[in-house]
C-alpha positions in Angstrom: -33.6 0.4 84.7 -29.7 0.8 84.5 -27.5 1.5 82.4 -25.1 -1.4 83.8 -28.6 -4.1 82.7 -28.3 -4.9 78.9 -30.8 -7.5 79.4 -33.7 -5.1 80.4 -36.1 -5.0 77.8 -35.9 -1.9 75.6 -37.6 -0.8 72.3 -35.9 2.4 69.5 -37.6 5.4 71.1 -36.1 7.9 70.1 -37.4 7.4 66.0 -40.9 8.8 66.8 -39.5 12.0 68.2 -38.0 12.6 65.2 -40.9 13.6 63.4 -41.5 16.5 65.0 -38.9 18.1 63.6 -39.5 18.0 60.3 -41.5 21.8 60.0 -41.4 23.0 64.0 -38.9 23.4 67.1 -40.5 21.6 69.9 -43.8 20.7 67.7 -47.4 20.1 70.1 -45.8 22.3 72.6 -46.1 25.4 71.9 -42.4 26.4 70.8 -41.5 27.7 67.9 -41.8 27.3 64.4 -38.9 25.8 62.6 -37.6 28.5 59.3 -36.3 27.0 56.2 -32.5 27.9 55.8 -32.5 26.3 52.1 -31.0 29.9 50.4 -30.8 31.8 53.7 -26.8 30.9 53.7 -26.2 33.1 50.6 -26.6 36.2 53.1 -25.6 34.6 56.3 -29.1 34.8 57.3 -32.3 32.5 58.0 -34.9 33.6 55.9 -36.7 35.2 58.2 -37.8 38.9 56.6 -40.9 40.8 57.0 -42.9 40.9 54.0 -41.9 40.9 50.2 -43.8 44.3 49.4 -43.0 46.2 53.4 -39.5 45.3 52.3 -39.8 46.5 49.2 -41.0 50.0 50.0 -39.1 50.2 53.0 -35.9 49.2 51.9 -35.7 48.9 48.1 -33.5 45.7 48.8 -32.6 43.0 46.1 -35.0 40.0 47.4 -33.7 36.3 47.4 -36.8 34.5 47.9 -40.0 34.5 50.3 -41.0 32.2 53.0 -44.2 32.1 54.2 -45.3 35.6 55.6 -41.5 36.2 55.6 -38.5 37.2 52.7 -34.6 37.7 53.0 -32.7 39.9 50.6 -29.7 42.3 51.1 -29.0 45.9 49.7 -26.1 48.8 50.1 -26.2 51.3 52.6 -25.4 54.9 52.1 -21.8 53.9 52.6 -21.9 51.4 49.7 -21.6 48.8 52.1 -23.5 45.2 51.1 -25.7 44.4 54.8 -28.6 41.7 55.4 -32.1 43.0 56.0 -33.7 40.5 59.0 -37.4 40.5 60.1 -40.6 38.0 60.6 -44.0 38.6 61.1 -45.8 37.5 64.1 -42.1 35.3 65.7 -39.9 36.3 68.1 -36.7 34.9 66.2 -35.7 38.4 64.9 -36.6 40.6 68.0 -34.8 38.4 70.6 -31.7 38.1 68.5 -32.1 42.3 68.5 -31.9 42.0 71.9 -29.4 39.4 72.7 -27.3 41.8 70.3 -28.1 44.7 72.4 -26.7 43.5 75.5 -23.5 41.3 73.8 -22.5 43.1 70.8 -20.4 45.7 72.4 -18.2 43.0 74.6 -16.7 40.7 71.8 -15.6 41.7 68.0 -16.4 38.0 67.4 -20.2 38.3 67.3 -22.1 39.4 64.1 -23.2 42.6 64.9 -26.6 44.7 64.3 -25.5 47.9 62.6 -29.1 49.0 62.0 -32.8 48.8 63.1 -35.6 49.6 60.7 -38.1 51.5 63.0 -40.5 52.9 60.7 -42.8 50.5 60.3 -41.9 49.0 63.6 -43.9 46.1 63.1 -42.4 43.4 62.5 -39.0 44.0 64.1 -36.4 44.4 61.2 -32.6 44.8 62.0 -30.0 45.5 59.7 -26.9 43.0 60.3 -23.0 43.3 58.8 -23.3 40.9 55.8 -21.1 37.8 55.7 -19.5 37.1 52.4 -19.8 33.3 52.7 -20.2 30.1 55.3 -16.6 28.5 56.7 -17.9 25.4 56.3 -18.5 26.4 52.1 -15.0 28.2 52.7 -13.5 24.8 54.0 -15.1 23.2 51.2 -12.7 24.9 48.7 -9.7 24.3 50.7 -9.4 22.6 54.0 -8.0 24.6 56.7 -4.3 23.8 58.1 -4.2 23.9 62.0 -3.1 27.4 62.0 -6.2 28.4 60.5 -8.3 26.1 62.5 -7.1 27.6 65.7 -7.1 31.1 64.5 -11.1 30.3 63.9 -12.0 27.9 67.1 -10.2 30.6 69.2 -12.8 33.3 67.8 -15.6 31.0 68.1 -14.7 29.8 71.6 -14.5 34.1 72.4 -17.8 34.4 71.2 -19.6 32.0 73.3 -17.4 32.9 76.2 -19.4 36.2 76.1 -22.0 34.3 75.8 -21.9 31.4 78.3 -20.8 33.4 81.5 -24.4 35.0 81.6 -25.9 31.6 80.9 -27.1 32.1 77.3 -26.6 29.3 74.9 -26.2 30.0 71.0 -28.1 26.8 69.9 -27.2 27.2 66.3 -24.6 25.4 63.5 -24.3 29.1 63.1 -21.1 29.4 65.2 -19.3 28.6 61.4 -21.1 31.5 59.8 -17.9 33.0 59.7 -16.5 35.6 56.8 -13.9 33.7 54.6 -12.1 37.2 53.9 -10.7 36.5 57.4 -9.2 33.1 55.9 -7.7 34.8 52.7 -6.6 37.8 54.8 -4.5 35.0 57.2 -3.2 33.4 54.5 -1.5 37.3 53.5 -0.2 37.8 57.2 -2.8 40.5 57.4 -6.0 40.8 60.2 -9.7 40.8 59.9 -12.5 40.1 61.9 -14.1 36.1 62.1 -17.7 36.3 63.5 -20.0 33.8 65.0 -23.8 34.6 63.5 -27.7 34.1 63.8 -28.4 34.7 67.3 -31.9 34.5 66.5 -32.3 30.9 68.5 -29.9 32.0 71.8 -31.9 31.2 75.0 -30.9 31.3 78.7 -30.1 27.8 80.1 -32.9 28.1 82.5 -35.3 29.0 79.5 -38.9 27.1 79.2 -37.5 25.7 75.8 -33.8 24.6 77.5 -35.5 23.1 80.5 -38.0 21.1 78.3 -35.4 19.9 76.3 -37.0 21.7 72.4 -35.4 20.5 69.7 -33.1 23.0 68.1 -30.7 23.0 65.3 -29.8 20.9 62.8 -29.1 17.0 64.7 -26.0 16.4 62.3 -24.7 19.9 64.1 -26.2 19.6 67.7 -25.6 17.2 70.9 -26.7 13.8 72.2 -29.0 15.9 75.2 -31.0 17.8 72.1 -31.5 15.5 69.9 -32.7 12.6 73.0 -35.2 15.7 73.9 -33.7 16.3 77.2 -32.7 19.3 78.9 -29.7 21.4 77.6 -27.8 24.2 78.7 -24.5 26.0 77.6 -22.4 22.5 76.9 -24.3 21.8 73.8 -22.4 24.6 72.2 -19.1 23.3 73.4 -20.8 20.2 71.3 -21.4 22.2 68.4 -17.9 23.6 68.5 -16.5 20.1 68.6 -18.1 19.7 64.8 -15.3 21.6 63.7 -13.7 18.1 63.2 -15.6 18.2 60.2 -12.9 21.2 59.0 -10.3 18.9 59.8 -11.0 16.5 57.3 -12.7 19.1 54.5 -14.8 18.2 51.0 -17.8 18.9 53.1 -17.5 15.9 55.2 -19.0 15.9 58.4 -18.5 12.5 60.9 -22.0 12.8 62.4 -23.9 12.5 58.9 -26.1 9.3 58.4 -25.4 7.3 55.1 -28.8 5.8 55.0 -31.2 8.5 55.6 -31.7 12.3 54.4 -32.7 14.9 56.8 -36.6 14.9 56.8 -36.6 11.3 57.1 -38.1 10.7 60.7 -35.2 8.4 61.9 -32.7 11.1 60.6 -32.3 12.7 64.2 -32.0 8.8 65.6 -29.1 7.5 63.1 -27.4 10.9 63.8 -27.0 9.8 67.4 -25.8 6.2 66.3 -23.2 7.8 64.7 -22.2 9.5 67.8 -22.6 6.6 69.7 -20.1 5.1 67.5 -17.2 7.3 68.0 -17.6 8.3 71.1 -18.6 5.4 73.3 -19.7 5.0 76.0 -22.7 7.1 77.9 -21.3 6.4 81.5 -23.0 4.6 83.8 -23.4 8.1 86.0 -25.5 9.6 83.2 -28.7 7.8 84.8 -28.7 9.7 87.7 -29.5 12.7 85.6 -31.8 10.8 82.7 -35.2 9.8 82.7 -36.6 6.2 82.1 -37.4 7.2 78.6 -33.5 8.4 78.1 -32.5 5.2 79.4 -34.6 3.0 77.5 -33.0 4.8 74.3 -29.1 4.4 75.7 -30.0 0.9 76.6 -31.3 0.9 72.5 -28.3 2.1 71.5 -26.0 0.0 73.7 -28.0 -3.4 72.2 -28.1 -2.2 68.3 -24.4 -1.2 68.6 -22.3 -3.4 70.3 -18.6 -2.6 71.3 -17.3 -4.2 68.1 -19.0 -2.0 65.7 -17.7 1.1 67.5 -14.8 3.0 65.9 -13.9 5.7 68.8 -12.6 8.9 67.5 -9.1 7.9 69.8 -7.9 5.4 67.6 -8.0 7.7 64.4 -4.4 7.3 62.7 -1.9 10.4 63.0 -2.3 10.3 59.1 -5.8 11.3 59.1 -6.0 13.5 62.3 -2.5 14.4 64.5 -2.3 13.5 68.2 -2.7 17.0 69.6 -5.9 17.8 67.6 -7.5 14.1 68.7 -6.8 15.0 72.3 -8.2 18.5 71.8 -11.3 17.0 70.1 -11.5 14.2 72.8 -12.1 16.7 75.7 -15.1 18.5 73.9 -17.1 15.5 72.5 -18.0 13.5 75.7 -21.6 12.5 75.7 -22.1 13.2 79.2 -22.8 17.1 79.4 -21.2 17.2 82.5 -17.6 16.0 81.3 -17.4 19.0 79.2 -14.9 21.7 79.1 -16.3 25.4 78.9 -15.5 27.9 76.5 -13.1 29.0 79.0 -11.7 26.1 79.5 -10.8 25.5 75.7 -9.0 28.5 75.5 -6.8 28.3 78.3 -5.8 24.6 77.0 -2.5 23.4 75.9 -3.8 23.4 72.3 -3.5 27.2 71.9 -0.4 27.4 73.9 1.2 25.3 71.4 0.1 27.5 68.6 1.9 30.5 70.4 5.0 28.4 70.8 5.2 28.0 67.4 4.7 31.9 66.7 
């Protein structure tokens, strides 16, 4: 099967996948269990908390809801500082974003830190984070950035998974815009702050057992083509991620990637996210077989048929009115749906784009 051959036979594959995501990462493999984020946003956090009452006696911290054999809530410290209070029973989430923090933490100003660990009890694992008042993207909701602000954020961002990416750990989460608006307002006043990337709770090694198996992670509207066709992924799917920031651009909460016809849940929703991909940034090259399976394939070879070059509208041929040159050619070299063809962190912030921004300074 190639991807030159339209006229192979081919059938939608991908919209069974997409069941499993509904309630688990990776669901019938042993991976791990998908937590709802429905209120966890208010705190910068995703609901995963040890118990309601452990909490409770431990903490005496103001509770914002329960989840399973979990809770999230945030309290002042001695200092009269507002934190988030982080911890599951029986899941790893919490402890290995402990640990990632450990070891990252202390080389970039642009990851949320842990400022605490509750030890006694010291089961489950329960870390005490700096608390976030907000979410950029709520931020950009409000008012859309200008393109000083959204290259004083994508610069931060890009630091963070710098860090990140040159020991081979990928962040995996819509996270990298959990970011304090204060920084925003404080830009706006000619006056500096910190911007943080947040919830490292789902940051693997590339080589992980759920990279190399391709788990689902993330929200599809925020992640790549490789994680939502299932197949391997490594750091590039957080240069992906980054590339949402388009979504900024434009403001009002508007995000290019989000289907019109379904609602997350819906078992196609994953599917019609990567049409919409598809659509603006066309075409898988030809190359990308020698590094997909037959199943891949079939589902590019789907796409190819149910989308044909005259319903595409590539990103490139956005007016100037909605999206100026330099930010469309700085967009361009992120969102390429071969892996391979992506820039790294690095990369990005040795590129033109930012030079131009000091220029202009």
């Amino acid at each position: 099967m190639s991807l030159k051959d339209r006229n192979h036979s081919i059938m939608p594959l991908l919209a069974p996948r997409a069941s499993k995501r509904r309630n688990m990462i990776g669901h019938g493999r042993g991976e791990l269990p998908r937590h709802s984020q429905s209120k966890a946003r208010i705190v910068g956090c995703d609901g995963s908390l040890p118990s309601l009452d452990a909490l409770k006696l431990v903490c005496g911290f103001r509770c914002l809801g329960e989840f399973g054999n979990g809770a999230f809530g945030w309290k002042r410290n001695q200092a009269g500082e507002t934190v988030v209070i982080k911890g599951v029973q029986g899941h790893p989430r919490v402890e290995n974003e402990r640990n990632v923090l450990k070891r990252f933490q202390d080389r970039t100003p642009y990851l949320r830190p842990s400022i605490d660990e509750i030890k006694d009890p010291s089961d489950p694992p329960t870390i005490v984070l700096r608390y976030l008042e907000d979410h950029l993207l709520n931020a950009s909701i409000n008012k859309t950035l200008n393109r000083k602000e959204l290259k004083y954020v994508s610069r931060r961002i890009l630091e963070a998974l710098k860090v990140l990416h040159e020991e081979y750990y990928v962040h995996t989460g819509k996270e990298l815009l959990g970011i304090s608006p204060r920084a925003l307002q404080n830009l706006r006043l000619k006056m500096s702050n910190w911007t943080m990337s947040s919830d490292l709770g789902g940051t693997y090694l590339a080589d992980s057992k759920y990279a190399q198996a391709g788990t689902p992670v993330g929200a599809p509207m925020w992640t790549s083509p490789e994680v939502i066709m299932e197949t391997p992924w490594n750091t590039a799917t957080d240069i992906w991620s980054f590339g949402t920031l388009i979504s900024l651009i434009y403001g009002g909460n508007f995000n290019l990637f989000r289907p019109c016809t379904v609602s997350p849940g819906h078992e196609e929703y994953g599917l019609e996210v990567l049409k919409r991909q598809f659509r603006y940034f066309v075409p898988f090259p030809a190359k990308y077989e020698e590094i997909a399976s037959p199943e891949t394939i079939a589902a590019i070879l789907y796409l190819v048929e149910e989308i044909p070059q005259s319903q595409t509208t590539p990103f490139h041929r956005t007016t100037e009115k909605e999206v100026c040159k330099k930010d469309k050619e700085f967009i361009g070299k992120i969102m390429m749906l071969d892996w391979r063809d992506r820039p790294t962190a690095r990369d990005l912030l040795e590129d033109e784009w930012f030079e131009e921004d000091e220029k202009e300074e």
